[in-house]
C-alpha positions as CSV (number, residue, x, y, z in Angstrom):
1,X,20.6,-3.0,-17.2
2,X,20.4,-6.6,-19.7
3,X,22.9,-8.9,-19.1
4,X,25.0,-9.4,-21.7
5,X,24.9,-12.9,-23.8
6,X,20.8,-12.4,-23.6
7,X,18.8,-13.7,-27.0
8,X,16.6,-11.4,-28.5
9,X,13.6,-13.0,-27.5
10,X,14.7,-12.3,-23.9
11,X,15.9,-8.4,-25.0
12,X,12.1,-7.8,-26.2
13,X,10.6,-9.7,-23.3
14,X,12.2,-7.1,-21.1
15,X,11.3,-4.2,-23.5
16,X,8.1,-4.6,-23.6
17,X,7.9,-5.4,-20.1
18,X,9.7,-1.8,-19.1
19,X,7.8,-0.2,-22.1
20,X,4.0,-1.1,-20.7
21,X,5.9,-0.3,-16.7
22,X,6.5,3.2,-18.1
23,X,2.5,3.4,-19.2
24,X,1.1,1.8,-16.3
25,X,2.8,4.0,-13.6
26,X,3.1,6.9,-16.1
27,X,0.0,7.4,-17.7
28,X,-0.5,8.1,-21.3
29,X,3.2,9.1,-22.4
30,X,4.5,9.6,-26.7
31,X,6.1,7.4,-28.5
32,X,9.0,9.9,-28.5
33,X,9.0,10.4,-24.8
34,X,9.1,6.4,-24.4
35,X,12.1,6.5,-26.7
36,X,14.0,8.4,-24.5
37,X,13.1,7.2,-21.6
38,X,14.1,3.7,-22.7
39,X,17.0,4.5,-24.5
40,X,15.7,3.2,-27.9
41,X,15.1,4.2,-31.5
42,X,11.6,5.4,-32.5
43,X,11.3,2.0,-34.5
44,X,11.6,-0.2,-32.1
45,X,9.5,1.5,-29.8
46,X,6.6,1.4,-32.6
47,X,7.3,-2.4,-32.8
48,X,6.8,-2.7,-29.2
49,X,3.9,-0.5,-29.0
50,X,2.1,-2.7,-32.0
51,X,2.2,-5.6,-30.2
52,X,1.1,-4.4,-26.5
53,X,-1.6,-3.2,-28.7
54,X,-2.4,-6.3,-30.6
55,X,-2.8,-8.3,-26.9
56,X,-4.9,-5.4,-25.7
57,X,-2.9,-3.9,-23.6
58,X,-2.7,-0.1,-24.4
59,X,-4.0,1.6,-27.5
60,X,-2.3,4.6,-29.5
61,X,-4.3,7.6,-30.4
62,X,-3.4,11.4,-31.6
63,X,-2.6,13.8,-29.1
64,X,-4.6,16.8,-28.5
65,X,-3.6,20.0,-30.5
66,X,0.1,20.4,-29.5
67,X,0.1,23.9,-31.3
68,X,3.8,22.3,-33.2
69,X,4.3,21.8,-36.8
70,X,4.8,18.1,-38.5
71,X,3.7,14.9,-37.6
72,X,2.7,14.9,-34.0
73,X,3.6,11.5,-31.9
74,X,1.0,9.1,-31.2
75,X,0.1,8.4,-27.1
76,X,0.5,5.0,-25.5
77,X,-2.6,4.5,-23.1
78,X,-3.3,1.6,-20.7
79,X,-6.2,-0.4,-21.4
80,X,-7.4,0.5,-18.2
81,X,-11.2,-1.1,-18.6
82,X,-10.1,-4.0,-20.9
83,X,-7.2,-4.9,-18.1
84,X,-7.4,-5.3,-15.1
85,X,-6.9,-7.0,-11.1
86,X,-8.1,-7.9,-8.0
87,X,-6.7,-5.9,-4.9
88,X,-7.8,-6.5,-1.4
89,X,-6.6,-4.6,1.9
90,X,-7.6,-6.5,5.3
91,X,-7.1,-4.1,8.2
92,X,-7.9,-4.8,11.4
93,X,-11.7,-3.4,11.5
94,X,-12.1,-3.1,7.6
95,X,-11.8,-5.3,4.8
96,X,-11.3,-3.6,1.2
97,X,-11.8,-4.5,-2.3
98,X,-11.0,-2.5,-5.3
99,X,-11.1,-3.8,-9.5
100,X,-8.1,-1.9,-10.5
101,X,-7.2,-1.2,-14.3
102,X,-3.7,-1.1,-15.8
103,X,-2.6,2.7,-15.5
104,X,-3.6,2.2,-11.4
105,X,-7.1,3.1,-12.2
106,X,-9.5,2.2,-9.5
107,X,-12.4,0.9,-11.2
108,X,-14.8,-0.5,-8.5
109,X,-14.6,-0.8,-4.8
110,X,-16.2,-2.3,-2.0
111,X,-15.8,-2.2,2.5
112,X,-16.8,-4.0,4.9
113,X,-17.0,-4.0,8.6
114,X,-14.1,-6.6,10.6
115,X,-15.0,-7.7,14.1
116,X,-12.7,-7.6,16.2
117,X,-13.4,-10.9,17.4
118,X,-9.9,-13.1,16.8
119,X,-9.3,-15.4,14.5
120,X,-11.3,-15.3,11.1
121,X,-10.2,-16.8,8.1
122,X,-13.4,-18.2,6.8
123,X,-15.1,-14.9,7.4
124,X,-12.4,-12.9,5.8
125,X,-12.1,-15.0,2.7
126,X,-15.7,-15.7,2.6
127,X,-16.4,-11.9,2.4
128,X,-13.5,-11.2,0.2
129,X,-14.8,-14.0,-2.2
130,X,-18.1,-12.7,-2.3
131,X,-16.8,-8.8,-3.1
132,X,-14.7,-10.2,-5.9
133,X,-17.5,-12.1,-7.9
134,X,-19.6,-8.7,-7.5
135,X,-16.8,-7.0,-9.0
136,X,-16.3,-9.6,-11.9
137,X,-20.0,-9.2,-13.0
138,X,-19.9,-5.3,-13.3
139,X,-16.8,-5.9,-15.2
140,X,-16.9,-4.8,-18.9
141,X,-17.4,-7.4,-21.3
142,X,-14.0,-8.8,-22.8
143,X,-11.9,-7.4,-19.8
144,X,-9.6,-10.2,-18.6
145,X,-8.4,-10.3,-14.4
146,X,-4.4,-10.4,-14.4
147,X,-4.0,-11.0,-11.1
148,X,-4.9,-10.9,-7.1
149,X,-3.4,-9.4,-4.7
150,X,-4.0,-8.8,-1.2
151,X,-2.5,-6.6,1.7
152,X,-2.7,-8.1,5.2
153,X,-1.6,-7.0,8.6
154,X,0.9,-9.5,9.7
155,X,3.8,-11.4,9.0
156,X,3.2,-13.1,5.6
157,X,5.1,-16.0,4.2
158,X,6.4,-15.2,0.4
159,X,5.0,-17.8,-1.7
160,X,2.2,-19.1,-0.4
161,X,0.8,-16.2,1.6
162,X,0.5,-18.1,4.6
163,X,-0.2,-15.5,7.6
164,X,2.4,-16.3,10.2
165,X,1.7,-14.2,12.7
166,X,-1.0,-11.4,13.3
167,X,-0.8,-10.3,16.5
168,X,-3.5,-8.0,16.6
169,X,-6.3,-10.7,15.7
170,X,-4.4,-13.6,17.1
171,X,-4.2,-15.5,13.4
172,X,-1.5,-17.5,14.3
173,X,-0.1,-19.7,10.6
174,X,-3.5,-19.1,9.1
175,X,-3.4,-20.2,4.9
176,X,-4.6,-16.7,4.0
177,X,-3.1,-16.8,0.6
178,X,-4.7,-20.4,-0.2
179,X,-7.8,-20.3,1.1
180,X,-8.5,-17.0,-0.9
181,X,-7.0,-18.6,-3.9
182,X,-9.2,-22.1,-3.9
183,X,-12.4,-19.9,-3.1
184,X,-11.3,-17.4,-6.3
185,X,-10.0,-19.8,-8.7
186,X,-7.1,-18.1,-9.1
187,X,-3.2,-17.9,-7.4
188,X,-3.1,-14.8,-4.9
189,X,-0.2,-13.0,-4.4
190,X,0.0,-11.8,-0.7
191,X,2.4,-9.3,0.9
192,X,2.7,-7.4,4.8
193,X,0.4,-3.9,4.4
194,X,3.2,-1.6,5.6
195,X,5.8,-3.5,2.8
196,X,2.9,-2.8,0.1
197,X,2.8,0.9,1.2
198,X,6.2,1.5,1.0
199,X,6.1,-0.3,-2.6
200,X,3.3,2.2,-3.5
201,X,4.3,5.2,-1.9
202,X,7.5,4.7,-3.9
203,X,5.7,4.1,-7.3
204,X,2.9,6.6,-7.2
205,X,2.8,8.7,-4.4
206,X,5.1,10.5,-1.7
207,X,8.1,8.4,-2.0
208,X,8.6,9.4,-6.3
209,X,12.0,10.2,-7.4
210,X,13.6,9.0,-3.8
211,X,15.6,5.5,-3.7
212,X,16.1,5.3,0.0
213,X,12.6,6.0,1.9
214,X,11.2,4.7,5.1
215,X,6.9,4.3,4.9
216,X,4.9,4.0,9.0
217,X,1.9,2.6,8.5
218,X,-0.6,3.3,11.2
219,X,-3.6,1.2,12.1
220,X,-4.1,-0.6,15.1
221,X,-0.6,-1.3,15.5
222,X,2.3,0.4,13.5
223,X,4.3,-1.4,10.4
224,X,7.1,0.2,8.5
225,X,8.3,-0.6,5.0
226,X,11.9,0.0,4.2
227,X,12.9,0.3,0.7
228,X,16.8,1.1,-0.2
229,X,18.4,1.8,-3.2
230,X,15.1,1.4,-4.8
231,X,14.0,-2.0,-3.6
232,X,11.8,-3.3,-0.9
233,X,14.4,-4.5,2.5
234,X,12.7,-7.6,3.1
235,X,15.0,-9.7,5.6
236,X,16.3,-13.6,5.2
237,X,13.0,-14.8,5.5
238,X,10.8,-12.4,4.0
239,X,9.8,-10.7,7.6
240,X,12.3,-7.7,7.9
241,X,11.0,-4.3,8.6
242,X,8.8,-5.2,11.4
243,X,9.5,-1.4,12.8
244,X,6.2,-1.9,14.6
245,X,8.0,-4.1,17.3
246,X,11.3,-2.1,17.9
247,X,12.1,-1.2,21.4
248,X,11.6,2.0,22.2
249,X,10.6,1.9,26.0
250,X,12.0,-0.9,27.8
251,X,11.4,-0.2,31.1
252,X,8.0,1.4,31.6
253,X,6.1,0.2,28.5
254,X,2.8,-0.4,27.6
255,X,2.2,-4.2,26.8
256,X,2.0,-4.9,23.0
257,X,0.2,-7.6,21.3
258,X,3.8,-9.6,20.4
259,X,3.9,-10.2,24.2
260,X,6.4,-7.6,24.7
261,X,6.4,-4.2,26.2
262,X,7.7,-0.7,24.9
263,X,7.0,-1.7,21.0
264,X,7.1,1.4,19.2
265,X,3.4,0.1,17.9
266,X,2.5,0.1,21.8
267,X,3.4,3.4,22.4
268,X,2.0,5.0,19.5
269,X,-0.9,2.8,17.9
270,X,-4.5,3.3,18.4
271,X,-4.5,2.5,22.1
272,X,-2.4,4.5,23.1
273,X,-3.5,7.6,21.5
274,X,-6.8,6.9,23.0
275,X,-5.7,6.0,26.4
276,X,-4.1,9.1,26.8
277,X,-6.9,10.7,25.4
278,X,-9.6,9.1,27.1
279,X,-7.9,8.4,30.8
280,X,-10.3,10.3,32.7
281,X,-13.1,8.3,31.3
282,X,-14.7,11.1,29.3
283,X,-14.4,11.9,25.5
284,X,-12.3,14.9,24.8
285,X,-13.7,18.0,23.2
286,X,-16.7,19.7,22.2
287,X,-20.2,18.6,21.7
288,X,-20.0,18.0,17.7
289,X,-16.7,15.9,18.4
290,X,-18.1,14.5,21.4
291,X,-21.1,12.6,19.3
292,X,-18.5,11.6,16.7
293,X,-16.4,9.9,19.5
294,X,-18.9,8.2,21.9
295,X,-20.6,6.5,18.1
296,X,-16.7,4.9,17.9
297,X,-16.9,2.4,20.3
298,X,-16.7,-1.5,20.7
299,X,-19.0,-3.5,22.6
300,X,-17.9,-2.6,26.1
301,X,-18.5,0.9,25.2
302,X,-15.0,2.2,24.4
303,X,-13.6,4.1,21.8
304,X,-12.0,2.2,18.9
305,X,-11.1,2.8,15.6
306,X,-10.1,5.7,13.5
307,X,-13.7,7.4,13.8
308,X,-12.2,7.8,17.7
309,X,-8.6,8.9,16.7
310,X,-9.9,11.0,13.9
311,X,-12.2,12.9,16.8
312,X,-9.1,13.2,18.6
313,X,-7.1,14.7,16.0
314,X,-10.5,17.0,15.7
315,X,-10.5,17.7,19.3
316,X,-6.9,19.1,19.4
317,X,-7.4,21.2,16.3
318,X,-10.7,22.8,18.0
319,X,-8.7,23.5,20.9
320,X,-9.2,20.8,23.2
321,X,-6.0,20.6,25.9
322,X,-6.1,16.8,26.4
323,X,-6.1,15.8,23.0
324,X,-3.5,18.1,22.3
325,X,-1.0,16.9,24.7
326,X,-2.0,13.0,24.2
327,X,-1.1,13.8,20.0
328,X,2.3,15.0,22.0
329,X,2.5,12.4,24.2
330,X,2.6,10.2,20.6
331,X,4.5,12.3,18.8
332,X,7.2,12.2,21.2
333,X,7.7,8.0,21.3
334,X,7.3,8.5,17.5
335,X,10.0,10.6,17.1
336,X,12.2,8.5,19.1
337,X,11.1,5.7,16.4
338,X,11.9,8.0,13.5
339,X,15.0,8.9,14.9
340,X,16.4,5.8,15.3
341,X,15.5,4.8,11.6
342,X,17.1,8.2,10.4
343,X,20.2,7.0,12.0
344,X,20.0,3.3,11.2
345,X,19.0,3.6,7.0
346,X,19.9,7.5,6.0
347,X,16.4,7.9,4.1
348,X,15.4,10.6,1.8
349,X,12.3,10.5,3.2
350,X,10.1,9.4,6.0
351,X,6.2,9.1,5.2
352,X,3.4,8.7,7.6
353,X,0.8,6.8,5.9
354,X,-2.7,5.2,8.0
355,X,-3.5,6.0,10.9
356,X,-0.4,8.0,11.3
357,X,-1.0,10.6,8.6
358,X,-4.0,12.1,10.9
359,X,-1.7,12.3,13.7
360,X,1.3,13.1,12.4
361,X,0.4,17.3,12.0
362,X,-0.4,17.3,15.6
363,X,2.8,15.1,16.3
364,X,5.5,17.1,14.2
365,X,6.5,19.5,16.3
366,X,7.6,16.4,18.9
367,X,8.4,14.5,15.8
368,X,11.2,17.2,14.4
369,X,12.2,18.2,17.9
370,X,13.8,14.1,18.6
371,X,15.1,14.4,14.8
372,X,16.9,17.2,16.1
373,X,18.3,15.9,19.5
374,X,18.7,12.2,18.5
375,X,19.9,12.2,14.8
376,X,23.5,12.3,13.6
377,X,23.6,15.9,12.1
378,X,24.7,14.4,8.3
379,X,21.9,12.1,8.6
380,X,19.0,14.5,8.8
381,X,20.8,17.4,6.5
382,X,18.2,16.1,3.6
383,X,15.4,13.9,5.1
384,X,11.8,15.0,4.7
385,X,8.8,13.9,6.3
386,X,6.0,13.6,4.6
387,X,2.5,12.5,5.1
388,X,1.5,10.0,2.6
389,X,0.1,10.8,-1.0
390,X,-2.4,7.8,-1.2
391,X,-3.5,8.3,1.8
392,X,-5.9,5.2,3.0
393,X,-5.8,3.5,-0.4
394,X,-1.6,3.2,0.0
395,X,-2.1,-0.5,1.0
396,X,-4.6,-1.2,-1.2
397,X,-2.6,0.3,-4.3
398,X,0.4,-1.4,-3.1
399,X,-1.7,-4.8,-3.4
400,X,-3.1,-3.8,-6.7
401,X,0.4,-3.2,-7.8
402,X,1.8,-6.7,-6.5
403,X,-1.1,-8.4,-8.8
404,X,0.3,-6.3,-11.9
405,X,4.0,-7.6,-11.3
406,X,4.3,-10.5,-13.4
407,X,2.1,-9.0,-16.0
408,X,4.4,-6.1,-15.9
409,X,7.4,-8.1,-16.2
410,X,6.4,-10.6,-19.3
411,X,3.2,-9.0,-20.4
412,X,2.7,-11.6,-24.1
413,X,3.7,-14.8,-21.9
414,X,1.4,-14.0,-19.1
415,X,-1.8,-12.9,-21.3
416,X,-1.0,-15.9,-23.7
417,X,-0.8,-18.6,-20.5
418,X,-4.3,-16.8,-19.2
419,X,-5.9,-17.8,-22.4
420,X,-4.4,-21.5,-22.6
421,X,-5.8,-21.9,-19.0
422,X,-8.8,-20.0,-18.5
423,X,-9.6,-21.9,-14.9
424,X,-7.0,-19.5,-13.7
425,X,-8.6,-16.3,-14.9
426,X,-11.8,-14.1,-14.6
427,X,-12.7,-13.7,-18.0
428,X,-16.0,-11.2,-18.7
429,X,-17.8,-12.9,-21.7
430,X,-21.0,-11.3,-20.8
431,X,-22.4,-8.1,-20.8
């Protein structure tokens, strides 16, 4: 809600702002629906909609036949190919790029391989650098880049995107954020996977309509974003939520990559699925599944990486005993995760997204079972678990929406300072 004692310029700042919000997440929406939604006369929301037009933002056009009488409402679009950002996701054992339009519109994409071979920045940004000036020359000519944005799997800094700590590569205060930035020309805006998940999820995908929600996010490890009362629980320092390294099994637990033991991420990330998968040294299940695992391995010759915990997940389905109960051997620590966040934040919902949303089916029953012995009885009355709605494109999204932020918040002001300083942009003059 506006403050009161704001100036008008500050009043249509944040009207236009919410106005092109309601496009870009909603898709193409009336002029009458936006008026509702906003809370405003038809009049303003025609002003508004002129000048988000005028910058090239959206456009207005007739609806199709609405089979009503009188003047029909004019649509609001995003000018999805005219408008757009840079998102990258660096996983573990992948790196992603995506051109996204405004609307959420994936408009170009590209992957790459990670080694798993420690720390490497200058690879990463090196390959990330070379995907985005690919991207910028297929771009339509006259489209303008917004923003960057970039998921990582670590601890990230806010401001600067400085990588902290990234225990599953070993990048240890690494200038992500910068060194992507000086190689692109332009700031990059870099947040923790699992927080940009939950951000999406919330926006566009399982997580709609819910204020309080808890996203996993499985890859190697496990990360959790928290969001309550509709906003993104962040900790002091910008490094809350790390559900990843709760303790779960103190006593017996399987060494994690923080230097502890029992982490939630150690007992039910890749490794562990596989270990108990794999612990008599062969692959689990039948020949077809068998190929697909033994191709899934790393240089000493074991499995690694989702081809190996999707072959899992296909092994139990096609019957396989071992890869049934190593999914329940998983399903079980996860639960005790869940359950302690059920009782700890009273969530709507709980997603599974990565890794986690091809085990999670042949985890629930485990899953629901600890919900059911563990949980206060008020806190699960309502909560849902879901599997994730993006499904591997949730971080990447969640990036992509991270670039639109400050366009979405003062879109004339941050079109007009792209223009004064085109150094800090990627500009398609070309064809």
């Amino acid at each position: 809600m506006l403050q009161a004692g704001r100036s008008q310029e500050e009043i249509r700042r944040h009207n236009l702002g919410t106005l092109l919000r309601h496009v870009h997440l909603g898709g193409p929406v009336s002029r009458t629906v936006l008026a509702d939604r906003m809370g405003l006369n038809r009049s303003t929301i025609m002003a508004l909609t002129a000048d988000l037009t005028a910058a090239g933002l959206v456009r207005e056009e007739l609806p199709g036949d609405t089979g009503k009488a009188g003047r029909p409402s004019l649509v609001v679009r995003p000018e999805s190919r005219r408008v757009y950002v840079l998102a990258f996701d660096v996983r573990v054992d992948r790196l992603v790029a995506a051109r996204v339009g405004l609307g959420g519109t994936i408009l170009d994409r590209r992957e790459a391989v990670r080694a798993r071979a420690g720390a490497d920045l200058d690879d990463v940004v090196g390959v990330l650098a070379g995907f985005a000036s690919e991207m910028h020359r297929k771009a339509r000519s006259g489209s303008v880049c917004v923003g960057v944005g970039a998921a990582y799997c670590g601890m990230i800094r806010p401001g600067d995107g400085m990588v902290r700590f990234g225990p599953n590569m070993g990048w240890v205060d690494q200038a992500f954020g910068t060194e992507l930035g000086l190689r692109l020309g332009m700031p990059v805006s870099v947040g923790n996977e699992a927080h940009l998940g939950a951000l999406a999820e919330h926006e566009r995908g399982a997580g709609i309509g819910f204020e309080n929600l808890i996203y996993l996010h499985g890859d190697v490890g496990v990360g959790g974003g928290i969001i309550v009362g509709g906003k993104l629980l962040d900790g002091d320092g910008g490094y809350g939520c790390e559900v990843g390294h709760m303790m779960v099994n103190p006593y017996n637990g399987r060494p994690c990559g923080c230097g502890s033991r029992g982490c939630l991420e150690a007992e039910v990330g890749e490794q562990a699925l596989l270990d108990a998968a794999y612990r008599s040294g062969e692959p689990v299940g039948r020949d077809g599944v068998r190929a697909a695992v033994v191709t899934a391995t790393d240089r000493s010759g074991e499995p690694v990486g989702r081809d190996a915990v999707r072959a899992v997940v296909a092994a139990a389905d096609d019957g396989d005993m071992k890869a049934r109960e190593a999914l329940h051997r998983i399903g079980d620590w996860l639960g005790i995760g869940v359950a302690n966040l059920i009782n700890l934040f009273n969530p709507g919902v709980v997603i599974f997204g990565g890794m986690l949303r091809e085990v999670y089916p042949g985890s629930a029953a485990q899953v629901e079972s600890r919900i059911a012995a563990n949980v206060l009885v008020i806190s699960r009355e309502r909560v849902q678990l879901r599997t994730s709605a993006l499904g591997d494109d949730a971080t990447l999204i969640g990036a992509a929406e991270l670039a639109f932020s400050d366009l979405l918040t003062s879109p004339l002001e941050v079109l007009a300072h792209l223009t004064s300083h085109p150094e800090q942009t990627l500009t398609r003059t070309t064809p």
